[in-house]
N, C-alpha and C positions, 0 to 999 in steps of 0.2 A: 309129641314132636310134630310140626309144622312141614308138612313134604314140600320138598323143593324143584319137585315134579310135575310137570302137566300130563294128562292123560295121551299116551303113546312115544313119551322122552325119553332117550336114551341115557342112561347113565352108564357114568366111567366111572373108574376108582382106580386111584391110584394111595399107595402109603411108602414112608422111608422117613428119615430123619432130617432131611432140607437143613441142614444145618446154616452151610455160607453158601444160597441161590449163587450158581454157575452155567454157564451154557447149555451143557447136558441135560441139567431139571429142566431146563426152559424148554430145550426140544422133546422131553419126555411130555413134560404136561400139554406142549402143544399139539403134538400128536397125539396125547389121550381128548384131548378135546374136539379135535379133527371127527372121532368118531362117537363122537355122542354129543348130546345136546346139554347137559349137564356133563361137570365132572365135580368128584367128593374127593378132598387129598385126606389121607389120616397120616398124623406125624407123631415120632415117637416123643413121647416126655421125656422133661429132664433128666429123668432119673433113667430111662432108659438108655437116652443116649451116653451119659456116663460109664455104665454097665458095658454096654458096649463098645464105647470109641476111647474111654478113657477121662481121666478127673480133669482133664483140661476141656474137655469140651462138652457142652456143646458151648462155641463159641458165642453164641446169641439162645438167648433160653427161648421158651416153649412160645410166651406170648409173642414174642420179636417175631418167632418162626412163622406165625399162625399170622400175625400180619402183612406179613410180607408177601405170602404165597396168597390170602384175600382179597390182597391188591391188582394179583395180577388178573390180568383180561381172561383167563384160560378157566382160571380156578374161581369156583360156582360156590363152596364150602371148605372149610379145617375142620377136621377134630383132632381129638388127641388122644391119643392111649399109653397105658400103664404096663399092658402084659400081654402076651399073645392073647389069650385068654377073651379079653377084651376087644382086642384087634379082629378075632374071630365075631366078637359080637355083633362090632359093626358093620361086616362085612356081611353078616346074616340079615340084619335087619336091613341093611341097602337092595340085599337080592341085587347089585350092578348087572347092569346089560356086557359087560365086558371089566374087567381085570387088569390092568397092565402094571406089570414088574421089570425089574431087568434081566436080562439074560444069565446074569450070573445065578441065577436059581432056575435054570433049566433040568437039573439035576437033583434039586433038594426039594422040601417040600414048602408051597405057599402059603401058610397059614391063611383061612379060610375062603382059599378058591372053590371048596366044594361048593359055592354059597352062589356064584357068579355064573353067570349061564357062560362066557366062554373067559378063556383067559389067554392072554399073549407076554407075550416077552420083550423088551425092549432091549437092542444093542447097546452098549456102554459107547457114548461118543468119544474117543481115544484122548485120552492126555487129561480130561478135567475130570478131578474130583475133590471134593471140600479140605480131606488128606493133603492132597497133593498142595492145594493152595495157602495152607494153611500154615506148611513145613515151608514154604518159601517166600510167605509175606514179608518177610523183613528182607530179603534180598536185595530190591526194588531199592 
């Protein structure tokens, strides 16, 4: 593998399921980017996100997702993973200069922050989440 790294660059790392990009991801990734010179997003696979969100989602599969979030200006690389397991792997092999999750795992464990020299938490920005959006797209 090809590093995406110059000698003394900061990397971020950031992962989640980005299912339908909303304001919240955008301030998260731009604020992980704020602090590093690189960021790495890892997003979960299809099959993860099913597992966890439910057989209607992910609303846009893995490649859409993986698109999307390569588009933007903040985000440096996507991967993707299948299983904590793997999530951990790539978080070992990044060794990231910083971590960022959201605050709602301040109290659970971050699958493999032991890997990241520091780790932070990001606030949930009130009101959006892909949920909420998604339950109310036909509203409109």
């Amino acid at each position: 593998m090809i590093s995406i790294l110059n000698t003394g660059e900061r990397l971020a790392f950031v992962n989640g399921c980005f299912d339908v990009l909303h304001y919240g991801h955008l301030k998260l990734l731009s604020y992980a980017k704020t602090n590093a010179d690189k960021l790495i997003v890892a997003i979960d696979s299809d099959t993860r996100v099913k597992e966890s969100k439910g057989l209607n989602r992910p609303y846009n599969d893995q490649e859409v997702r993986k698109f999307f979030l390569e588009s933007l200006i903040y985000v440096d690389k996507v991967e993707i993973f299948n299983s904590e397991q793997e999530l951990e792997q790539i978080v070992k092999r990044l060794s990231p200069d910083i971590m960022i999750v959201g605050s709602e795992y301040k109290e659970r464990h971050v699958v493999g922050s032991q890997y990241a020299k520091s780790l932070e938490f990001f606030g949930k920005i009130n009101g959006y989440s892909t949920t909420k959006i998604l339950q109310h797209a036909g509203d409109r």
